[in-house]
C-alpha positions in Angstrom: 3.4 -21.7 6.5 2.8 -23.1 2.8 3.0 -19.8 0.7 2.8 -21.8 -2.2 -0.9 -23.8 -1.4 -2.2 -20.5 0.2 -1.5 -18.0 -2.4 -2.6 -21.1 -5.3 -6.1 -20.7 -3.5 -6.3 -17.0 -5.0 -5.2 -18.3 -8.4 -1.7 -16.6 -7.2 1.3 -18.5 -8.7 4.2 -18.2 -6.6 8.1 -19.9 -7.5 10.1 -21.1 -5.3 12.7 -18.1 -5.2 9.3 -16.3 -4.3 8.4 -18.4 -1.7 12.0 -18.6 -0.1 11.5 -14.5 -0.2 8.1 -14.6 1.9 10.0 -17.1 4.5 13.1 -14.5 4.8 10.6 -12.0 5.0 8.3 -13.4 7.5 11.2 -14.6 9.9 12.9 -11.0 10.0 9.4 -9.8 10.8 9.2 -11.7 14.2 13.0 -10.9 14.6 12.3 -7.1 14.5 8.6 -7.1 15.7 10.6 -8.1 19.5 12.2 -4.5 19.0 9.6 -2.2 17.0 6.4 -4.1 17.8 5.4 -3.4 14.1 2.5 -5.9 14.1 0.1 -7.7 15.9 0.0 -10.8 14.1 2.7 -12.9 14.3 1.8 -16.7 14.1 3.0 -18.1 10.3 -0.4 -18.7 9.4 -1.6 -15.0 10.3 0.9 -13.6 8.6 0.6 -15.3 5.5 -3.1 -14.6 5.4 -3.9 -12.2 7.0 -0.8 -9.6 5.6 1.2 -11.1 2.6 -2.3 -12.6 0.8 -4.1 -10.0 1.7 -1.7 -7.3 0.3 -0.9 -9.1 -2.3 -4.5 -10.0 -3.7 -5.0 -7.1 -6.5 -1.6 -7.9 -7.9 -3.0 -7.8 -11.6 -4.1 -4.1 -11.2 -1.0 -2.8 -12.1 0.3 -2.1 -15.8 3.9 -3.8 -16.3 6.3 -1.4 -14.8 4.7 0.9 -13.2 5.8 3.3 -10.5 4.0 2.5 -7.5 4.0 4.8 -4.0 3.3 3.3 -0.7 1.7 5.8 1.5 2.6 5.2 5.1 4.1 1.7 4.9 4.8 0.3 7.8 6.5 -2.8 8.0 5.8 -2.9 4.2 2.4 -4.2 3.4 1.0 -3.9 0.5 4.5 -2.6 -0.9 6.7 -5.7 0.0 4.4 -8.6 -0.7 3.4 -6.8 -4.4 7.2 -6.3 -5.1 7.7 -9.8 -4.6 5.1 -11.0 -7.1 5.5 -8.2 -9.0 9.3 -7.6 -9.3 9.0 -5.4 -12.9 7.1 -2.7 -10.7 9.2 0.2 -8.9 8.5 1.0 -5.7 8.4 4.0 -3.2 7.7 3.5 0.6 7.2 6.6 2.4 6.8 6.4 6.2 7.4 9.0 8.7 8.6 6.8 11.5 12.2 6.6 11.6 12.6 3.0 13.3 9.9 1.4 10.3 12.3 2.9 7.7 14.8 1.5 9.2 13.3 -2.2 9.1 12.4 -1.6 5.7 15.5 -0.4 4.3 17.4 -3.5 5.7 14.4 -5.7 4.5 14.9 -4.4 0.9 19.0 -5.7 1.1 17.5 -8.8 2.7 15.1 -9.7 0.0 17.4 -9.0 -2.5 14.8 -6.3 -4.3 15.6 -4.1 -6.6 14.1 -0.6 -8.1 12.7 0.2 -4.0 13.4 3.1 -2.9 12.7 3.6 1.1 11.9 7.4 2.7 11.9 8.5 6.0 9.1 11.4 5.7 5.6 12.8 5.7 3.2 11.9 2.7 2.6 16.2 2.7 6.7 16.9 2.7 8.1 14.3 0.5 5.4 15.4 -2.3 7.6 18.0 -3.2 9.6 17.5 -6.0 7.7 14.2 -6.6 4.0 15.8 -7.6 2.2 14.0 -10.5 5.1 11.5 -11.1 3.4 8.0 -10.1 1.2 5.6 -12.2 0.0 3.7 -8.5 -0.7 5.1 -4.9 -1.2 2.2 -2.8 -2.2 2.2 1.3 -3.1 -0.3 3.6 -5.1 0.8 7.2 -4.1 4.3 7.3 -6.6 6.4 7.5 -10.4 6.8 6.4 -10.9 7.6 2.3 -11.3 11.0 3.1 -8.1 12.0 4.3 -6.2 9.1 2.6 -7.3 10.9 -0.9 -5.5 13.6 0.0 -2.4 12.8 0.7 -2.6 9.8 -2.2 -3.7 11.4 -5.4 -1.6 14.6 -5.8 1.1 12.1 -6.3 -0.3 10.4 -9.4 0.0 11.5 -13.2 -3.4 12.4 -14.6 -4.7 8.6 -15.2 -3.0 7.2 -12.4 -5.0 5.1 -9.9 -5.2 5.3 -6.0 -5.5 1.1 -4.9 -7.0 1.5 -1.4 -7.2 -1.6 0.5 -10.3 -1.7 3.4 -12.7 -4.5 4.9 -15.5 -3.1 6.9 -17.9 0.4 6.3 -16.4 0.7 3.2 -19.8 2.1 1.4 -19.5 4.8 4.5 -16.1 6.0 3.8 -17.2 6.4 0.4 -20.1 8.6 1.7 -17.8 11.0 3.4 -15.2 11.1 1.0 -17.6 12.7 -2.1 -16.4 16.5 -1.3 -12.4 14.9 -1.5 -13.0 13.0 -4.9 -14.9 16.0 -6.4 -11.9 18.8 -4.8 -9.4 16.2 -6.2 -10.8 15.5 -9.3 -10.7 11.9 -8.9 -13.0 9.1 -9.7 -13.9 5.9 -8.1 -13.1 3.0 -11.1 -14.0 -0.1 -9.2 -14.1 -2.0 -6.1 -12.7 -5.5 -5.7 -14.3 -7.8 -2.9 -12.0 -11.0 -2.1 -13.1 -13.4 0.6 -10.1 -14.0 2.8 -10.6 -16.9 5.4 -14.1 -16.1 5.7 -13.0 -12.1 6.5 -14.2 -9.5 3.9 -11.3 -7.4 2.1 -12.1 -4.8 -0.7 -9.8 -2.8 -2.2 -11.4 0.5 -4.2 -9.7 1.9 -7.3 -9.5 5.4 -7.6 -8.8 7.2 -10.7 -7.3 11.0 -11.4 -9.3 12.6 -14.1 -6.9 15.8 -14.0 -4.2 18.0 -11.7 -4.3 18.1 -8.7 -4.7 21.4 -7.4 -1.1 22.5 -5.5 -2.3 23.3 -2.3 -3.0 19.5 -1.5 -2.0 18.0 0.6 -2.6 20.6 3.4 0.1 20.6 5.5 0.0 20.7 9.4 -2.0 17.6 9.9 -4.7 19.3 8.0 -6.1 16.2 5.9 -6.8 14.5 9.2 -7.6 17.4 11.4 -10.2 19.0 8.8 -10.7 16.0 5.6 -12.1 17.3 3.0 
């Protein structure tokens, strides 16, 4: 796995304390993934495409440091791989499996990162307290537009952006998510195409125009039981 050559194809710089954190990363990945099965890919190459490119490709969005949310993170894509590049940015990685926040919370020590803060919780229950006090929402294969709106964009000061990485039916997802953007007051900006290994990843920037109205999220499993 040469981070360095296959980030350098995207016009991604990465140093070599960078590229010894992607390594650390990567091997604790397949370490834990034995235990939590927290991916399916697992071969260097795989990995390095297909989730540390992949969530690192829209690096540049973000204004110097920012504070940046992670809905539903996982095993810390795009969170992780952005951190790395992007160590000024402060980062938030909510995800309601206890075992993931586990994995991530020691990943953070191993990585040696700084200004991450890990939370066991549901996007609906941790927003309290925390309403309107992000610049960034990012998620990564969660859920379709519609409910990922919801739970993403009462987070973000007015003027913060939603980044929402997808691949396929994108333009459909948009479709069905016109009632959420227009309840939420949020605007699509942009979406960024990327070509990655011949696969199609986009990632769609969403914009708040104003607050967010306080009874979003719905709680009860509402935003994917009834999306907007």
């Amino acid at each position: 796995m040469d981070i360095v050559k296959i980030f350098a194809q995207y016009g991604i710089i990465v140093t070599d304390f960078q590229k010894r954190q992607f390594e650390n990363f990567y091997a604790f990945l397949v370490q834990e993934n034995e235990k939590y099965n927290l991916t399916a890919i697992t071969d260097a190459e795989g990995v390095a495409y297909k989730h540390f490119l992949d969530s690192a490709l829209p690096y540049q969005e973000f204004n110097r440091g920012a504070a940046v949310i992670d809905i539903g993170s996982g095993a810390g894509f795009p969170a992780i791989p952005l951190k790395i590049l992007r160590p000024d940015l402060k980062f938030t990685l909510v995800d309601s499996l206890q075992k993931r926040v586990n994995f991530l919370t020691t990943l953070v020590k191993l990585l040696k990162l700084d200004d991450v803060e890990v939370v066991h919780a549901r996007a609906e229950d941790f927003i309290k307290g925390r309403r309107e006090s992000f610049d960034y929402a990012v998620a990564r294969a969660v859920a379709p537009l519609n409910t990922l709106l919801e739970y993403m964009v009462p987070y973000l000061k007015v003027g913060g952006r939603c980044v929402i990485y997808k691949s396929q039916k994108l333009e459909e997802e948009i479709m069905a998510a016109e009632n959420a953007l227009r309840v939420l007051s949020a605007k699509i900006i942009a979406t960024k195409e990327y070509d990655l290994q011949g696969a199609e990843r986009k990632v769609l920037l969403v914009e708040k125009m104003k607050e967010t109205d306080k009874k979003y999220p719905r709680g009860k499993n509402q935003p994917k039981q009834k999306p907007l």
